[in-house]
N, C-alpha and C positions, 0 to 999 in steps of 0.2 A: 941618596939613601931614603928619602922622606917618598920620593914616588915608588922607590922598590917596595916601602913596606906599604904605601897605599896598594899598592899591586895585591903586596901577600895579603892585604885586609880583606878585598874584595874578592877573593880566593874562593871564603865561604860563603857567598851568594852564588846563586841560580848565574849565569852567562845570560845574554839577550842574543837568540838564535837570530839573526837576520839570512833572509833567503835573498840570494841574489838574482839579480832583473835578469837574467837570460833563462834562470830554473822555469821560472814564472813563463817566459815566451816562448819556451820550449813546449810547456806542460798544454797551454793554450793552442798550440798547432797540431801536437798529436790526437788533442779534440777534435780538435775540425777534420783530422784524416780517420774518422771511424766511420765504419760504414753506416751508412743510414738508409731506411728502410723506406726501399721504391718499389713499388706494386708491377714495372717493367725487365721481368727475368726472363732471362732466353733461355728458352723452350717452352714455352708457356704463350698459347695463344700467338699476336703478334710480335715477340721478342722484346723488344726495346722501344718498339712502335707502339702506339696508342691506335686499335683499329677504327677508331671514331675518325681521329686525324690520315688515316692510309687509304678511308672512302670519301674525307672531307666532308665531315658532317659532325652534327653535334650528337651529345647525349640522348637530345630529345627528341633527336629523328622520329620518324615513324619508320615504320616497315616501307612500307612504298615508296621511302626518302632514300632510305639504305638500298633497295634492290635497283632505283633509277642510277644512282650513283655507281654502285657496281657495276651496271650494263656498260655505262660509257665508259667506265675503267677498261674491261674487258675489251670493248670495242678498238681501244687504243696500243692493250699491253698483250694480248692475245695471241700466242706462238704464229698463230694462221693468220691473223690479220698485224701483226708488227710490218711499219712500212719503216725505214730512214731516213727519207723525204720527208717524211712531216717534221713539220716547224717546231710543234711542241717536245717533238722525242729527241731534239738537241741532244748530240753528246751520248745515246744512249745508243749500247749494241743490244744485237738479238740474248746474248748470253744474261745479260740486266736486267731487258724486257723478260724475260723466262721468270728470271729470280721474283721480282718487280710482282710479275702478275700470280707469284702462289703467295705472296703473302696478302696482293687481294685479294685472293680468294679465301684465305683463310679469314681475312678480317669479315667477307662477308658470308662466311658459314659459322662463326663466331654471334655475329650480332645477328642473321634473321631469324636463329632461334629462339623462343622465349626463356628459356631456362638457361640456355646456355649463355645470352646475354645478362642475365638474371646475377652467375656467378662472375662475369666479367668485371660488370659494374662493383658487385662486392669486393672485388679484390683492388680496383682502384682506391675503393672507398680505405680499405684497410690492408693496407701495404703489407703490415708488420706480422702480417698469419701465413708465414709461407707455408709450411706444410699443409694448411687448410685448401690453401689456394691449389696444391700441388694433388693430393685429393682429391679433389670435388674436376681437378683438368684431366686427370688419364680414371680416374671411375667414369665419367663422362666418355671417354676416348675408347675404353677397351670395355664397356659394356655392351651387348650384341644389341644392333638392333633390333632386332626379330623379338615378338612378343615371347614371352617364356611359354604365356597360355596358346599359343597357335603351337609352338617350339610340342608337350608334352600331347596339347591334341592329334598330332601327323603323327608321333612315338605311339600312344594307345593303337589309332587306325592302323598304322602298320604291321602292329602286334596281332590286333584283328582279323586283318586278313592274312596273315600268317597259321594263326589259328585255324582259320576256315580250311585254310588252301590242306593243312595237314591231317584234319581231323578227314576232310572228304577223299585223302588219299587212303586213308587207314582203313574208312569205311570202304572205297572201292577194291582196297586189298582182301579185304574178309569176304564181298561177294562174289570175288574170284577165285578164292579159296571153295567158298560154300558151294559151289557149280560143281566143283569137284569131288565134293563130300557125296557118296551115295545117300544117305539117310534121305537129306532133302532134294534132290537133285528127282527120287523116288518121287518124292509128295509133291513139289513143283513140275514134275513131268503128269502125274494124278490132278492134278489141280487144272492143269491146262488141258486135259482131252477133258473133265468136267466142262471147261467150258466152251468147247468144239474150238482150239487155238491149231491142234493140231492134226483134226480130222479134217482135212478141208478136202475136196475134188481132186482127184489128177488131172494135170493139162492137159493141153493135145496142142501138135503144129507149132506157131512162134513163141507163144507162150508158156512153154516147156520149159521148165527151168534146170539146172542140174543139180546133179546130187549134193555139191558141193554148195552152192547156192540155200539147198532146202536143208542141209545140214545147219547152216551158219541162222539160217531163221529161226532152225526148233531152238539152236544156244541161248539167241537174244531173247525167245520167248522164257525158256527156262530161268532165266537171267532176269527177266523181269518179274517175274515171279515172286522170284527169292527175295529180288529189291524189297518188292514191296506187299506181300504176304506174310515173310517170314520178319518176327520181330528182333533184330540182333541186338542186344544189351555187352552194356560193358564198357570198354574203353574203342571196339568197335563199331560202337552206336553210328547210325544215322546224326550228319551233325545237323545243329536246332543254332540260328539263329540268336538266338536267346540267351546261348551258352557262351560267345564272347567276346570278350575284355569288355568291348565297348557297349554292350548292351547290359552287360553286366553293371559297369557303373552307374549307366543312367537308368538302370532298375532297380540300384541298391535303396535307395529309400521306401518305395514297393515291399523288396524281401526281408528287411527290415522293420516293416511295419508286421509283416505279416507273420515272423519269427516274432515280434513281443509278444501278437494276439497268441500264437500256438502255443506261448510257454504260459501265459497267464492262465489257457483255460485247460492245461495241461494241469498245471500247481493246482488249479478251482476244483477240477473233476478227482482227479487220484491222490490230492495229498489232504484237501479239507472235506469234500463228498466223500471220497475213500470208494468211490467206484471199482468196478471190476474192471479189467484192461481188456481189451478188443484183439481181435489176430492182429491189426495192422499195429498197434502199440506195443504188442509181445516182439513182434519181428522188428518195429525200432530198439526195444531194449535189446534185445539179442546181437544186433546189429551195431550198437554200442559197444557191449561187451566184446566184441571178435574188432573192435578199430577198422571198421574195412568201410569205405564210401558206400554211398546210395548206387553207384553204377555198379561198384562189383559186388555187392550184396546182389543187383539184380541179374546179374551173368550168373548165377548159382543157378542149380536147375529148380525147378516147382518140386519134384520130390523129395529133394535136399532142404531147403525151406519145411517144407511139412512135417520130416522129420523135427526140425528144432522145435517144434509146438509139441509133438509127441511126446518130446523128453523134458517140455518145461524147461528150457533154457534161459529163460526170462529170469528166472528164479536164480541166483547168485551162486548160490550152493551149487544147483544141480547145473550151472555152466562150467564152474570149477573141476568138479567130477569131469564131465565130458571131457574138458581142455585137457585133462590130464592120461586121461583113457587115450587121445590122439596124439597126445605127444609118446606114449608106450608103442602105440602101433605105427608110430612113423622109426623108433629104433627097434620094431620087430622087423621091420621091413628093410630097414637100412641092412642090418643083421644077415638077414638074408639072400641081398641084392648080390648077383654075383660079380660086377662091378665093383662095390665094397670090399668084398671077400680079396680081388684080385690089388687092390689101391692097400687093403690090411697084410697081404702076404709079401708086397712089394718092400711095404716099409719095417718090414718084420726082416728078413732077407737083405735086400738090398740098398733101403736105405739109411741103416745105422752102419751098414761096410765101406758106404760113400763116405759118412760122417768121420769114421775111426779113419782111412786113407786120410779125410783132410787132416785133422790132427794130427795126424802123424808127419 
């Protein structure tokens, strides 16, 4: 009775939890089985290899330690040079030698880089940054080598001569249009008996040439003419050097500079001198006002241009006016057009009867 009721005395005390020796030797081996952080992960670099130990060299090699030692690797494991005869390749097939020699090689395009040895050695030092390490191996792997700035200079050049090659089709389109135009074909046939191109002697005997012959002369002469007499503007211009991409950039600092001088002594003259504005200022403001480029401003004719000075176009007000006098006379004309008329009677007719069949 006396130890039952010591029992029930002891009831109201705390227990003394004792943990038993096998908890404790259990708890200490599933330690030692966690993984611990080794700088040796495959796919990365030499796999599980250390490339220092795969060309048998140390840390401190130099370059010229690392590429001697690569040579004689290579000399040994080398798909063309693997012998089975040799002493040292005991035991080894062509299939091992293969394997054997790309992970020389990679240990030694690995280390005779500087940078790329650079991250090696980091990742030995510091095991425990896989993702860094992981990073810094395929940014390295899958960035091009090709410089970007060689990469965007061959893209401009290209563009360049793209540019040229199209601009001098467009121009040779429009001087074989113009051959054909009477107006100039007129003043380029004028131009050249001015300058005796095609009054020249008849032959006689072998140097008789024929009609066909003398025909095709007087074209190229009229033809040359036109080239270069008649001045075409626009989008058909004469192409200029100067106009692309790539002469363009390395002018920008140039046009650049020479757009801040033009606005400053723009602002100087007409906003604080309070000057009078010149024809060619009038016809930039005007030229502003209508949105249209410096090339099709100049495709306009000279007495279309003179007109805008006529009517003070410059002047806000009175471009408004005009703008809106052209947009009346372009639906006086549309009004008129009998192709309009025939697209208005169409849809008047036939097609709201298309629309009610489909509905229906």
């Amino acid at each position: 009775m006396s130890s039952r009721t010591d029992l029930r005395g002891g009831s109201d005390r705390c227990p003394q939890i004792v943990k038993p020796w096998w908890f404790v030797a259990l708890l200490v081996l599933s330690v030692s089985y966690l993984p611990r952080a080794t700088a040796l992960v495959e796919g990365l670099y030499c796999g599980t290899e250390v490339c220092y130990d795969v060309l048998g060299v140390t840390r401190e090699a130099t370059k010229g330690e690392i590429a001697r030692a690569y040579r004689q690797l290579a000399r040994r494991y080398h798909p063309d040079r693997f012998r089975l005869e040799e002493p040292s390749l005991e035991g080894e097939t062509k299939e091992s030698a293969q394997k054997r020699f790309l992970v020389i090689a990679t240990a030694y395009e690995t280390l005779k880089d500087e940078d790329s040895r650079r991250d090696y050695d980091y990742m030995l030092d510091h095991p425990e940054e896989y993702y860094q390490h992981y990073y810094a191996y395929y940014r390295r792997r899958l960035t091009p080598k090709v410089d970007v700035r060689v990469v965007i200079l061959v893209t401009i050049c290209a563009i360049s001569v793209f540019q040229y090659y199209s601009w001098h089709s467009s121009y040779n389109e429009a001087i074989n249009y113009l051959v054909t135009v009477p107006k100039y074909r007129i003043q380029a046939t004028e131009i050249a008996r001015q300058q005796g191109l095609l009054n020249r002697p008849k032959e006689k005997g072998k140097n008789r040439r024929s009609k066909e012959e003398i025909r095709e002369q007087e074209e190229e002469v009229i033809r040359d003419i036109i080239k270069h007499k008649i001045d075409i503007k626009g989008g058909y211009q004469k192409p200029n050097l100067s106009d692309i991409l790539l002469c363009q950039i390395v002018l920008f600092p140039y046009y650049l500079t020479n757009y801040v001088a033009w606005y400053v002594s723009w602002f100087y003259r007409f906003t604080i001198c309070r000057e009078e504005y010149g024809d060619e200022e009038k016809l930039y403001i005007i030229r502003r006002y209508m949105k249209m480029s410096q090339s099709q401003f100049d495709s306009l004719d000279e007495p279309l241009r003179h007109s805008f000075l006529e009517k003070q176009l410059w002047i806000k007000e009175n471009y408004e006016v005009y703008r809106k006098e052209q947009e009346e006379e372009m639906k006086a004309k549309m009004a008129t057009d009998s192709r309009m008329k025939r697209y208005r009677r169409w849809m008047r007719n036939e097609g709201p009867g298309r629309l009610t069949f489909a509905d229906d």
